[in-house]
Backbone as JSON Lines, residues from 0, in Angstrom:
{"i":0,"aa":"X","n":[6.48,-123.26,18.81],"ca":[6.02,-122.01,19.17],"c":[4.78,-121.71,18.38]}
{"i":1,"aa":"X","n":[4.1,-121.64,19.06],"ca":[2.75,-120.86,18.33],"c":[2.35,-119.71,18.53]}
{"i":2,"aa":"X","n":[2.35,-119.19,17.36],"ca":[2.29,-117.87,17.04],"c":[1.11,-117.58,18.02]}
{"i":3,"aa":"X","n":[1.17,-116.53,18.71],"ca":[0.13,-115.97,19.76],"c":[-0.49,-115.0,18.51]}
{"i":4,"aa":"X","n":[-1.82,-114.53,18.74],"ca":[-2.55,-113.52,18.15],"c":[-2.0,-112.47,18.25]}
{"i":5,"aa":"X","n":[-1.89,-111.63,17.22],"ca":[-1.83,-110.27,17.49],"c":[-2.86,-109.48,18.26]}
{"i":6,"aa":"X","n":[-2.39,-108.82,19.01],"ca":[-3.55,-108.08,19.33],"c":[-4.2,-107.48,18.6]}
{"i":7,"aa":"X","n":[-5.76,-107.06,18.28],"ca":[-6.5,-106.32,17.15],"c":[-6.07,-105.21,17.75]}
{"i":8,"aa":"X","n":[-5.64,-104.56,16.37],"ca":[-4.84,-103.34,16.21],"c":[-6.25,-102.52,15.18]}
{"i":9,"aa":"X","n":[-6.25,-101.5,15.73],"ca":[-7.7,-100.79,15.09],"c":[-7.2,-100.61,13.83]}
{"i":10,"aa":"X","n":[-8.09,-100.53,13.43],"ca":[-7.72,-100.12,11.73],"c":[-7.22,-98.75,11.58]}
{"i":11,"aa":"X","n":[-6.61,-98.82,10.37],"ca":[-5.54,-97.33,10.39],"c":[-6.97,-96.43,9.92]}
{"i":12,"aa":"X","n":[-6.44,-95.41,10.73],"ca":[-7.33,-94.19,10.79],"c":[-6.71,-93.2,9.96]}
{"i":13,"aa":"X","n":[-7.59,-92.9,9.29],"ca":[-7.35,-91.82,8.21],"c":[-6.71,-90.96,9.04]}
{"i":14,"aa":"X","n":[-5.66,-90.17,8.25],"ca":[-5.32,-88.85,9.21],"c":[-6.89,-87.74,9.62]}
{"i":15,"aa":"X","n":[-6.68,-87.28,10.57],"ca":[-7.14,-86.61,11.38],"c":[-7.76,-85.6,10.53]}
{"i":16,"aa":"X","n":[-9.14,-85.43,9.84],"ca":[-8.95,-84.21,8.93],"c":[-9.5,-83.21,9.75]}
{"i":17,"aa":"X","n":[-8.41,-82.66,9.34],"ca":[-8.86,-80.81,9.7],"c":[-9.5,-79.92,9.04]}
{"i":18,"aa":"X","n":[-10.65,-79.29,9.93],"ca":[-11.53,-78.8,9.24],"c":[-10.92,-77.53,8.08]}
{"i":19,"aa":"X","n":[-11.6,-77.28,7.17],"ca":[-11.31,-76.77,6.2],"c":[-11.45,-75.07,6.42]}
{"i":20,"aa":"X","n":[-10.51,-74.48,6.22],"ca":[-11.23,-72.8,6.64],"c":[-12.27,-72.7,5.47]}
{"i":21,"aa":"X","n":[-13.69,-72.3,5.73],"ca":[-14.68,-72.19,5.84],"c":[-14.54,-70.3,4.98]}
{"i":22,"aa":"X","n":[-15.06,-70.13,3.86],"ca":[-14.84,-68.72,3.22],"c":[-15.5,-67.97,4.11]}
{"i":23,"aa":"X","n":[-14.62,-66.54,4.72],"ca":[-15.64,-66.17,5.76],"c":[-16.56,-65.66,4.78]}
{"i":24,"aa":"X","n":[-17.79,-64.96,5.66],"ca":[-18.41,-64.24,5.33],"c":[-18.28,-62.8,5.46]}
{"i":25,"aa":"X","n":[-18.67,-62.26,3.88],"ca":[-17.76,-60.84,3.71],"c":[-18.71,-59.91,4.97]}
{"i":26,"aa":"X","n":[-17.63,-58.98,4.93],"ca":[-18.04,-58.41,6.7],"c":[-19.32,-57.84,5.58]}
{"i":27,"aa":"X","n":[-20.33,-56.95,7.12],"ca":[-21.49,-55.98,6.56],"c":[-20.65,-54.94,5.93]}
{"i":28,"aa":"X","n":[-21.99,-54.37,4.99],"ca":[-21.41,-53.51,4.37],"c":[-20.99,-52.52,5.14]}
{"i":29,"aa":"X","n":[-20.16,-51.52,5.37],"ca":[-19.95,-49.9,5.63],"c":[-21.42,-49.01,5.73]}
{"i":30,"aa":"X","n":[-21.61,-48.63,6.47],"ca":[-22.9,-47.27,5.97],"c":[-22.23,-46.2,6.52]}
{"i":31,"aa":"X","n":[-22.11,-45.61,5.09],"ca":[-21.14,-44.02,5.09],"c":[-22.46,-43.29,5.81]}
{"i":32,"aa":"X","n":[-21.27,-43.05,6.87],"ca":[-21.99,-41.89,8.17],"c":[-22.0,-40.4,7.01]}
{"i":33,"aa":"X","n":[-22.94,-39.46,7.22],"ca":[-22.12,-38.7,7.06],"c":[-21.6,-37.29,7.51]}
{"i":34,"aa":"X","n":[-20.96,-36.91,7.1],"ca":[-19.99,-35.56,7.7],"c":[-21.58,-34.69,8.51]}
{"i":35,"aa":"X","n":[-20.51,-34.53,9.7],"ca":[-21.29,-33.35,10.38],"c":[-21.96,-31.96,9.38]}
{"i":36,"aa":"X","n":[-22.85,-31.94,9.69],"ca":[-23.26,-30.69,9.06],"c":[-23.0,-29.48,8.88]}
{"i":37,"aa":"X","n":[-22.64,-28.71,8.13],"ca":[-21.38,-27.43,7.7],"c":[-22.9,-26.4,7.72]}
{"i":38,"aa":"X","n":[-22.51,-25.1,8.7],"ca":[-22.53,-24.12,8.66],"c":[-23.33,-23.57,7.0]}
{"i":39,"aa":"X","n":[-24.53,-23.34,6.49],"ca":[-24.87,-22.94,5.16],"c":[-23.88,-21.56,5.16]}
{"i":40,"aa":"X","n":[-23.15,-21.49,4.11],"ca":[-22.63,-20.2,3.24],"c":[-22.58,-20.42,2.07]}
{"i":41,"aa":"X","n":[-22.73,-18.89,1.49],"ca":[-23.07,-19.49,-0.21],"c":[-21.58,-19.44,-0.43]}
{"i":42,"aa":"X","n":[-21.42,-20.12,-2.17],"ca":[-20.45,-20.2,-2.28],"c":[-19.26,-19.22,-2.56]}
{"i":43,"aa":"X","n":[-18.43,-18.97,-2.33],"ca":[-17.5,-17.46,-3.23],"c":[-17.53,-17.92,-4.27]}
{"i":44,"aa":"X","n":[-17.74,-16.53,-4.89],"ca":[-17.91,-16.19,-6.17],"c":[-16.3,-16.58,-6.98]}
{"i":45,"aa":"X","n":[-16.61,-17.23,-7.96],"ca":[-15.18,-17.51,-8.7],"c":[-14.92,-15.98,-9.1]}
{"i":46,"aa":"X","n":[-13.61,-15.86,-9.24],"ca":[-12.43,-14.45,-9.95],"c":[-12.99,-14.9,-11.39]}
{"i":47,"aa":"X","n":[-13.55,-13.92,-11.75],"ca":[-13.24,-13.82,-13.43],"c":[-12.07,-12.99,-13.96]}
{"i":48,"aa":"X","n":[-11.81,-13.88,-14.76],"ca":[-10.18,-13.03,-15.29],"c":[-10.61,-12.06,-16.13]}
{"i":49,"aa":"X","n":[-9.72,-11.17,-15.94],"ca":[-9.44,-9.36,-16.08],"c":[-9.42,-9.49,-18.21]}
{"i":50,"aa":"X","n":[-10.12,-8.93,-18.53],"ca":[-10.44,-8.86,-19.88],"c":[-9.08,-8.26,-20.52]}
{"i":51,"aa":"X","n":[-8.69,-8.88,-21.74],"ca":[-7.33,-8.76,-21.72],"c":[-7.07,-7.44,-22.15]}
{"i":52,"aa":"X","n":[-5.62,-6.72,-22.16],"ca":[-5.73,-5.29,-22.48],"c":[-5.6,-5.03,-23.6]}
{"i":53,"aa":"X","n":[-6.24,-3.62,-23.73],"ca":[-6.08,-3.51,-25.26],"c":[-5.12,-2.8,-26.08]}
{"i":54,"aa":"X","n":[-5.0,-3.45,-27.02],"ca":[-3.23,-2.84,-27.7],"c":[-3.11,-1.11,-28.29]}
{"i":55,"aa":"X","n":[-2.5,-1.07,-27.96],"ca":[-2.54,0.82,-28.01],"c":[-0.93,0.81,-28.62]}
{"i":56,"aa":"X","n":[-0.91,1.76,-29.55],"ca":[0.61,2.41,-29.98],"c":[1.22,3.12,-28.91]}
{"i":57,"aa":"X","n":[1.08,3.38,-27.69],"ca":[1.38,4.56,-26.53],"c":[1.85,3.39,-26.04]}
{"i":58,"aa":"X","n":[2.73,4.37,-24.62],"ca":[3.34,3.53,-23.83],"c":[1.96,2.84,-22.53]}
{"i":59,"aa":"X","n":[2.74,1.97,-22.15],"ca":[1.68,1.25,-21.05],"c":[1.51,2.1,-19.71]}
{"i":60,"aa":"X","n":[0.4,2.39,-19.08],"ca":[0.19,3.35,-18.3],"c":[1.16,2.9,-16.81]}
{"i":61,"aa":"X","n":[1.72,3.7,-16.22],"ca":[2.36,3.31,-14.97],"c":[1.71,2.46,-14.56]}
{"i":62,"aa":"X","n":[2.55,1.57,-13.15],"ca":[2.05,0.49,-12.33],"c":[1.02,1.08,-11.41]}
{"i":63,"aa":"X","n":[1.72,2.18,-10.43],"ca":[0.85,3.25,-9.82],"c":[0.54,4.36,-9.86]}
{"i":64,"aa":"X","n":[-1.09,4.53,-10.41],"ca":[-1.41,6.06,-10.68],"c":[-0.86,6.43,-9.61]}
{"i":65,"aa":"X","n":[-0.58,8.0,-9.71],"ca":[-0.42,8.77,-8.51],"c":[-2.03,9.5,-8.67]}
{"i":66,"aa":"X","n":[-2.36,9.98,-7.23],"ca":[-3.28,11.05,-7.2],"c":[-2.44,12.3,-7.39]}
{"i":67,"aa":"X","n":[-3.52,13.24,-7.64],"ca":[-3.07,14.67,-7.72],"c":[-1.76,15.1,-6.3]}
{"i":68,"aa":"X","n":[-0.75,15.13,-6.97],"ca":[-0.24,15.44,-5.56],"c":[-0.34,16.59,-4.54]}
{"i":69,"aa":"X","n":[-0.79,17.71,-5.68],"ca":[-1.4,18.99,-4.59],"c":[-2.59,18.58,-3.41]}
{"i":70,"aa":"X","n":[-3.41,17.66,-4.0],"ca":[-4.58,17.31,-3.4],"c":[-4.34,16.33,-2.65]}
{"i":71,"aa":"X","n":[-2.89,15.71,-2.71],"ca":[-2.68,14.49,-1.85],"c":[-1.83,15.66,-0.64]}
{"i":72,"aa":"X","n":[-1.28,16.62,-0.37],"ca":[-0.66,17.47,0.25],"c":[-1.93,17.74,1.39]}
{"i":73,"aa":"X","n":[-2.89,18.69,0.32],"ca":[-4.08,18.97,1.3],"c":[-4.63,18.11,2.26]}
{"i":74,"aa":"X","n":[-4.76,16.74,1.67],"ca":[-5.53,15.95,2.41],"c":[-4.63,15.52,3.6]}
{"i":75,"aa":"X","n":[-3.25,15.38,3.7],"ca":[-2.55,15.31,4.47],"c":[-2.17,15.9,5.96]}
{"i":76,"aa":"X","n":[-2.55,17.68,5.06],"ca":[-2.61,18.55,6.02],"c":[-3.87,18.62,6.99]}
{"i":77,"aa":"X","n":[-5.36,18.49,6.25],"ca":[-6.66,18.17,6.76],"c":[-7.01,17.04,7.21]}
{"i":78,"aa":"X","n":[-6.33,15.95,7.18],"ca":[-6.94,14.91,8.13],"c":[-6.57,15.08,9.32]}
{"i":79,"aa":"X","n":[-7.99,14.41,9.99],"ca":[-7.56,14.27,11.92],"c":[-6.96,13.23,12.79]}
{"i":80,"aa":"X","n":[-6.62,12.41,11.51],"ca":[-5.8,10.95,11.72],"c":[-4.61,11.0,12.31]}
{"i":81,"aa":"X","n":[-3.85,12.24,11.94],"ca":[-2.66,12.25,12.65],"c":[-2.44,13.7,13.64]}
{"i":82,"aa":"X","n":[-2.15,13.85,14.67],"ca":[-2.04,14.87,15.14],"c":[-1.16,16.08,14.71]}
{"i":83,"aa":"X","n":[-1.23,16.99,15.63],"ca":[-0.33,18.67,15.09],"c":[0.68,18.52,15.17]}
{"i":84,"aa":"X","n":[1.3,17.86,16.21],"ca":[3.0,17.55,16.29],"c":[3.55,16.73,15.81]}
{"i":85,"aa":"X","n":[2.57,15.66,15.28],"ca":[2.88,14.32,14.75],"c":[3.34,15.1,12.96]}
{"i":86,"aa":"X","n":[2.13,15.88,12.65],"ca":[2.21,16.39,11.38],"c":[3.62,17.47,10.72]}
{"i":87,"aa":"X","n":[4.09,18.35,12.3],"ca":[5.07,19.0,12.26],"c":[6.36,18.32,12.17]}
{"i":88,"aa":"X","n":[6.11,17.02,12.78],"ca":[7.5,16.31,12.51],"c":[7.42,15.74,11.08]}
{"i":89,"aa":"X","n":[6.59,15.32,10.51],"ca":[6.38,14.57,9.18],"c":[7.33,15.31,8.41]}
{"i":90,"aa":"X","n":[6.79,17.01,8.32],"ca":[6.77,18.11,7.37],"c":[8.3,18.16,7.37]}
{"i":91,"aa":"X","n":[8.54,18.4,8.45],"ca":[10.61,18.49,8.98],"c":[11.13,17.3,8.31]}
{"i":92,"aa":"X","n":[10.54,15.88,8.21],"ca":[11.63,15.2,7.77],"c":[11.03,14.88,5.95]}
{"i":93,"aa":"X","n":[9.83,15.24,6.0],"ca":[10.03,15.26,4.33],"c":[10.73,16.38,3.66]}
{"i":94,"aa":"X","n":[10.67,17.62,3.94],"ca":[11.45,18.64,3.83],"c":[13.26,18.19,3.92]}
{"i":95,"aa":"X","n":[13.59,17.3,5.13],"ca":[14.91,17.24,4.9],"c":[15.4,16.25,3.68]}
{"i":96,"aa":"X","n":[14.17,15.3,3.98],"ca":[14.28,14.53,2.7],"c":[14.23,14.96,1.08]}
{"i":97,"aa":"X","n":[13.59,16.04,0.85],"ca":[13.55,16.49,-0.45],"c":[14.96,17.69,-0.56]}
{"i":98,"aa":"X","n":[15.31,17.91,0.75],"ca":[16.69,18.82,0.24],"c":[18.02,18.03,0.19]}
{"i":99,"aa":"X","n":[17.72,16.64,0.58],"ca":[18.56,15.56,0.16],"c":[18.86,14.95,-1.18]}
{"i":100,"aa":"X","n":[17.38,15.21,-1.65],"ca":[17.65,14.85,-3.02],"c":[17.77,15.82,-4.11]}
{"i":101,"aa":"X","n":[17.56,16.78,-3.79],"ca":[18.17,18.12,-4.55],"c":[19.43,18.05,-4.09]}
{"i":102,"aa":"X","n":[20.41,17.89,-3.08],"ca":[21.93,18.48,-3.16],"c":[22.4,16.63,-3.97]}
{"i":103,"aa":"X","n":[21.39,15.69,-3.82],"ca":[21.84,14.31,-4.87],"c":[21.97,14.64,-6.35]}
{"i":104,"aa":"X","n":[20.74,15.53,-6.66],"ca":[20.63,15.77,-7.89],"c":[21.44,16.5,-8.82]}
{"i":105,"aa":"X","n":[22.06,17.66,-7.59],"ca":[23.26,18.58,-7.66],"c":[24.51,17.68,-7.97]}
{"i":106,"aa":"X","n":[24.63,16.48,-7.6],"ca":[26.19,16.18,-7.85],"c":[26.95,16.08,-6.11]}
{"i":107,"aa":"X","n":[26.27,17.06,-5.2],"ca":[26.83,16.97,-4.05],"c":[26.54,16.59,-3.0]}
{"i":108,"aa":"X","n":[27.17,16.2,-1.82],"ca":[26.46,15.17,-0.97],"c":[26.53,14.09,-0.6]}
{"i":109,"aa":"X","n":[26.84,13.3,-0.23],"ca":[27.45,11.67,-0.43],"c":[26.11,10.55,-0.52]}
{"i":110,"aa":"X","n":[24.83,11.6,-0.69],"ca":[23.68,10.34,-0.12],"c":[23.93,9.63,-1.53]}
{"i":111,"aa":"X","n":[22.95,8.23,-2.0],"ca":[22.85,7.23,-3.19],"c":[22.1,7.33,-3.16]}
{"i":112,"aa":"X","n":[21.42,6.79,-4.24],"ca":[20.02,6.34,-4.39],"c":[19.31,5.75,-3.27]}
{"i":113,"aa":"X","n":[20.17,4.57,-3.49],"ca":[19.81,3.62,-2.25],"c":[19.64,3.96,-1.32]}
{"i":114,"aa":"X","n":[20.5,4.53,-0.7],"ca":[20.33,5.3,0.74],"c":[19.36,6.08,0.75]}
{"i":115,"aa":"X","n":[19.12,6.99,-0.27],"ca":[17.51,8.03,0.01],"c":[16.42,6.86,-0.89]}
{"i":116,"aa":"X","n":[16.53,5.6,-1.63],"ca":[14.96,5.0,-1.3],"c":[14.88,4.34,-0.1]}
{"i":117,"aa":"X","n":[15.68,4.19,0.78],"ca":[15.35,3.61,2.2],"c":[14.34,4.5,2.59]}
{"i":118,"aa":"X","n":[15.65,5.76,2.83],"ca":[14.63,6.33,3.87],"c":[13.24,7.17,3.75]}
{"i":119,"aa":"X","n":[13.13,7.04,2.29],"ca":[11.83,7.19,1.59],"c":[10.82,6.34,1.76]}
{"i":120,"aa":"X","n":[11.05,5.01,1.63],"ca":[10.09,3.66,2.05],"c":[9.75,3.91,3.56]}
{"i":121,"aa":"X","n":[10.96,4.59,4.62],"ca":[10.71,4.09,5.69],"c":[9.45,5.65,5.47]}
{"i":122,"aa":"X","n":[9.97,6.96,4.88],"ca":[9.14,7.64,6.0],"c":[7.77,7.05,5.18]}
{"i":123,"aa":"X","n":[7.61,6.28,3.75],"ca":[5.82,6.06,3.64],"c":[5.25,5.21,4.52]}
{"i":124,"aa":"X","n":[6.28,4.65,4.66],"ca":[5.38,3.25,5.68],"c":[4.91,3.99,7.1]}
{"i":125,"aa":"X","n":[6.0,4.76,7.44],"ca":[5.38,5.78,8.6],"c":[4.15,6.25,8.81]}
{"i":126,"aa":"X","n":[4.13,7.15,7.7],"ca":[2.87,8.03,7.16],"c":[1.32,7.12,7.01]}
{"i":127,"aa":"X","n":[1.71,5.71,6.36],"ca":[0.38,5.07,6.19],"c":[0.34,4.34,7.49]}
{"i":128,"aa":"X","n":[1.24,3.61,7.93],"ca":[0.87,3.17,9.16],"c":[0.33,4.18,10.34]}
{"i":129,"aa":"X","n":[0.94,5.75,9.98],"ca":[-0.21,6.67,10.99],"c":[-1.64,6.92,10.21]}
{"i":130,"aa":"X","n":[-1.71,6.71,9.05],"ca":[-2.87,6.84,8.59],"c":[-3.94,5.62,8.77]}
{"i":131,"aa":"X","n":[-3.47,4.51,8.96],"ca":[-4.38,3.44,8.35],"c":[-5.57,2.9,8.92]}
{"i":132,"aa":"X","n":[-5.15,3.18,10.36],"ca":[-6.75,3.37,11.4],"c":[-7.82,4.16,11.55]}
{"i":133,"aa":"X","n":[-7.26,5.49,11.2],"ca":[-8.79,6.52,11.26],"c":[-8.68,6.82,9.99]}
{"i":134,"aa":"X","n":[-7.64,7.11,9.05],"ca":[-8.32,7.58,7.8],"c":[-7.86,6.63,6.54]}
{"i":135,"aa":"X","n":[-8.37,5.37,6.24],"ca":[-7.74,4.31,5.28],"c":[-7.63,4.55,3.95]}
{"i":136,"aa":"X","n":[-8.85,5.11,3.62],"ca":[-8.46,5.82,2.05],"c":[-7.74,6.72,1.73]}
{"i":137,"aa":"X","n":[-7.25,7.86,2.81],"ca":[-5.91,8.32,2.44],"c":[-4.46,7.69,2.49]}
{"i":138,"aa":"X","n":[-4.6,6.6,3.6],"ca":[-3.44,5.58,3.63],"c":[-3.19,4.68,2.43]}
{"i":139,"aa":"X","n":[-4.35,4.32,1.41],"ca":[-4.36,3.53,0.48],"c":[-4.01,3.88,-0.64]}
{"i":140,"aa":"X","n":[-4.5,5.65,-0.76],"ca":[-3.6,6.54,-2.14],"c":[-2.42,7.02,-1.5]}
{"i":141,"aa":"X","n":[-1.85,6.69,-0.38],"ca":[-0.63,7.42,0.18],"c":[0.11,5.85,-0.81]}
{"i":142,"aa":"X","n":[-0.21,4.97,-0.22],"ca":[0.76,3.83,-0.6],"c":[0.62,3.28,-1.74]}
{"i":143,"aa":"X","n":[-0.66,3.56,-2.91],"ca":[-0.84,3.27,-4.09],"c":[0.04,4.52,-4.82]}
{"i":144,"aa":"X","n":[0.43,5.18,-4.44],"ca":[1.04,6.55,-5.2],"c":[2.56,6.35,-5.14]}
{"i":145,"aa":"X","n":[3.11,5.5,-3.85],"ca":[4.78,5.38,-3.84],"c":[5.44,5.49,-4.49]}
{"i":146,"aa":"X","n":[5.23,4.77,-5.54],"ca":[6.3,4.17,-6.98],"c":[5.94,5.38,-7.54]}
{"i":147,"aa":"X","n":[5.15,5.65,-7.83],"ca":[5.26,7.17,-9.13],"c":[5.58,8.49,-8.35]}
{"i":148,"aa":"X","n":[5.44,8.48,-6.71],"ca":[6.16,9.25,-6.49],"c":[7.67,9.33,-6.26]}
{"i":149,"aa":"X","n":[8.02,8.07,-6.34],"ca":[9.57,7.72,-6.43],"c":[9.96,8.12,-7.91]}
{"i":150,"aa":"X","n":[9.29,8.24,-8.68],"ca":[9.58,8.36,-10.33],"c":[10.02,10.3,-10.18]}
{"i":151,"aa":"X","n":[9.04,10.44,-9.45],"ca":[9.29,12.17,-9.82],"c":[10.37,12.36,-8.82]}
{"i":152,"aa":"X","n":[10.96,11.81,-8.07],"ca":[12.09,11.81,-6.88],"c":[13.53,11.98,-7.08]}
{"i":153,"aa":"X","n":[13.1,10.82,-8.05],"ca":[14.67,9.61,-8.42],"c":[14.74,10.72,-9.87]}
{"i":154,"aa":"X","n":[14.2,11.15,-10.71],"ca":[14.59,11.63,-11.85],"c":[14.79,12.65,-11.76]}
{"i":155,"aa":"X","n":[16.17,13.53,-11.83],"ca":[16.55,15.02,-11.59],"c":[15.49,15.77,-12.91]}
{"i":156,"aa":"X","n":[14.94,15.21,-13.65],"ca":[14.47,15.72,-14.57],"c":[12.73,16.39,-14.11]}
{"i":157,"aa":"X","n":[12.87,15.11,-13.43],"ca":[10.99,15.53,-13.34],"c":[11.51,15.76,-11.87]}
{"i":158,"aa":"X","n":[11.83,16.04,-10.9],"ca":[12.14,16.14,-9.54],"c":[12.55,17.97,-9.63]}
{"i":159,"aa":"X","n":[12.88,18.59,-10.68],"ca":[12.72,20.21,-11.25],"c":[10.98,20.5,-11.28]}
{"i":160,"aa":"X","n":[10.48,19.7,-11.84],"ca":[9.18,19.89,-12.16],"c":[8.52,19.92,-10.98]}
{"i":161,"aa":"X","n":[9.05,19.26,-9.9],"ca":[7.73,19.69,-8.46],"c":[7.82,21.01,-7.95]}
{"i":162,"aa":"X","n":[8.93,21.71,-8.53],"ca":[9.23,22.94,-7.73],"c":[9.76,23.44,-6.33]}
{"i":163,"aa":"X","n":[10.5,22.27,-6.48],"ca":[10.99,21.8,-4.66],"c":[11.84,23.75,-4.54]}
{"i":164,"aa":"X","n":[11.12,24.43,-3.68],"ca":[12.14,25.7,-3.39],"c":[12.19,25.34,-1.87]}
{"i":165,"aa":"X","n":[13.78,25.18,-2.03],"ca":[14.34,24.81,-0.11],"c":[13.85,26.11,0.13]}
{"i":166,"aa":"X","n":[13.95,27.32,0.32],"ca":[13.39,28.26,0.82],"c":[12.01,28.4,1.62]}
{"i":167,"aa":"X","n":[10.88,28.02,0.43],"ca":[9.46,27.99,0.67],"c":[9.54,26.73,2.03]}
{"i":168,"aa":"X","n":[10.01,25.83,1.59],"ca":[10.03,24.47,2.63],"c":[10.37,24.64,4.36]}
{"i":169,"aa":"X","n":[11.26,25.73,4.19],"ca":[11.97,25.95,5.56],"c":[11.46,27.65,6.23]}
{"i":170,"aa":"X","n":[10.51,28.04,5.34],"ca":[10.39,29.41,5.75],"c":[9.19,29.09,7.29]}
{"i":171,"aa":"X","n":[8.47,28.66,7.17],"ca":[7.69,28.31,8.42],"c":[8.47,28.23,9.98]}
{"i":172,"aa":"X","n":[9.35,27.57,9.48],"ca":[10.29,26.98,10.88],"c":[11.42,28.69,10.92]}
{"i":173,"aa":"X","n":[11.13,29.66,10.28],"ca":[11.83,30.98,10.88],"c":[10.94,31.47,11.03]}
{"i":174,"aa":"X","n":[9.46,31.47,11.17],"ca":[8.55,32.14,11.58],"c":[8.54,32.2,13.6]}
């Protein structure tokens, strides 16, 4: 037997090289667009803080001045913010309200506190919400005055001092 030739067998071929990933190239840069253009306003003014208070031997002044309350009465009666009937009903239920808290102050009566600061809150909020469209600066000392007029209300002590006479209060309505 004689060996027959092999067939030429190609030479071994390197494996197959695969190309190499290639470092990309870093993308373009970004060019910051920028923001639509804003409306010019200057800037608000920063709050400067309130200079601190100064120490006094006296007590600290109430939260809310009251205005003069005679002069808060007048102005009540003289504004054109609220009408004549609107004003006649006011008068009727602050009147019932202050002879509520005189028969409280008395001992007699079943109202509470609680129960007459309700309906004290409700009738201010009344009063300024009829005030607050045509006449605002009386609506603003009506409702900056609340609390200290709750002080002279709530205290049988200073609530003598307004001079509440049920009499004077109700003499109009027997006219």
């Amino acid at each position: 037997m004689t060996a027959q030739p092999k067939p030429a067998e190609p030479p071994p071929s390197k494996p197959a090289e695969q190309p190499q990933p290639r470092p990309s190239a870093p993308p373009p840069p970004k060019v910051a667009t920028p923001p639509p253009p804003r409306p010019v306003t200057p800037p608000a003014p920063k709050p400067t803080a309130p200079p601190p208070p100064a120490q006094s031997a006296g007590p600290p002044p109430p939260a809310a001045a009251i205005v003069d309350l005679t002069a808060l009465e007048k102005r009540l009666r003289d504004t054109s913010a609220i009408g004549l009937f609107t004003k006649l009903a006011l008068k009727n239920e602050v009147d019932d309200l202050l002879e509520r808290f005189r028969t409280f102050h008395q001992g007699r009566g079943g109202a509470t506190l609680t129960k007459l600061r309700e309906s004290y809150d409700l009738l201010v909020l009344k009063v300024v919400s009829l005030l607050q469209d045509k006449d605002a600066p009386l609506a603003r000392d009506v409702f900056t005055s609340r609390e200290a007029l709750w002080s002279l209300l709530a205290d049988p002590v200073k609530f003598k001092t307004l001079g509440f006479d049920p009499t004077r209060g109700l003499a109009w309505r027997r006219q």
